[in-house]
N, C-alpha and C positions, 0 to 999 in steps of 0.2 A: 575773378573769373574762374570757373570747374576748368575739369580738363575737355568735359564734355564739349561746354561752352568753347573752348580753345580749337578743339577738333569739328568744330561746325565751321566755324570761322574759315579754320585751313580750307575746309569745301567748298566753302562760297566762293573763295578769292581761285579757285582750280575752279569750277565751275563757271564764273563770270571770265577768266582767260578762256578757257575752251570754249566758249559759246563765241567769246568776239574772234578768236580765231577759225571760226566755223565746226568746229568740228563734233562727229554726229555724238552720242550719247554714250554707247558703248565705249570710244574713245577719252569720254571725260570720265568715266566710271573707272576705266584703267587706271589714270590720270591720277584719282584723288585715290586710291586703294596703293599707290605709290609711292604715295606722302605721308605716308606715318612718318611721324616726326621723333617718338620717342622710343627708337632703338628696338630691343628685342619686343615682340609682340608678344608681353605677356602679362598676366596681373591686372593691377584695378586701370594702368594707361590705356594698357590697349580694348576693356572692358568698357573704359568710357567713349574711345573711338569707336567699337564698334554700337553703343547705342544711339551714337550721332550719327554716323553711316544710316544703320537703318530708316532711324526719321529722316535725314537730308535725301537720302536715293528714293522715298516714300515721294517726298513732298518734291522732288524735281522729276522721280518718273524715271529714275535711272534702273537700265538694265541690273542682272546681279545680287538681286537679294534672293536668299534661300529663304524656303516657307518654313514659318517656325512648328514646332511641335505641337500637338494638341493636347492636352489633359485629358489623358483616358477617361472613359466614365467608368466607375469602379460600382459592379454590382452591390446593391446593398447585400448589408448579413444576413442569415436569416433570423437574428438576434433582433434586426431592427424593429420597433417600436410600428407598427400600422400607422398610427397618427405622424411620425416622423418623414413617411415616402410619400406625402402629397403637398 
């Protein structure tokens, strides 16, 4: 098992207690951003938590994700090629 895999898991098992506990969404989202389990938040651990966060709070609809960045569109050169901009 990733770490990835390991920090989804952590979610579910926070997610399936707070749900049988009733409690609303914002509340489990607290919940499981609480549970980092591997210390300082830094590096490829906490890199893997956060791209399990994302898909898990995607895929259950959890409050709390920031919208990620878009890839500028970078004008062509005026070097570029006509057959290349279509």
């Amino acid at each position: 098992m990733s770490r990835t895999d390991d920090a989804y898991g952590i979610m579910q098992k926070i997610y399936l207690a707070g749900m049988r506990a009733g409690d609303d969404k914002h509340q489990i989202a607290r919940n499981i951003d609480r549970a980092y389990p591997w210390g300082e938040r830094t590096r490829w651990p906490y890199k893997a938590w956060l791209k399990a966060r994302r898909q898990f709070f995607t895929v259950h609809g959890l409050p709390g994700l920031r919208r990620t960045k878009e890839i500028a569109r970078v004008d062509p050169s005026p070097y570029t090629p006509a057959s290349m901009l279509s």
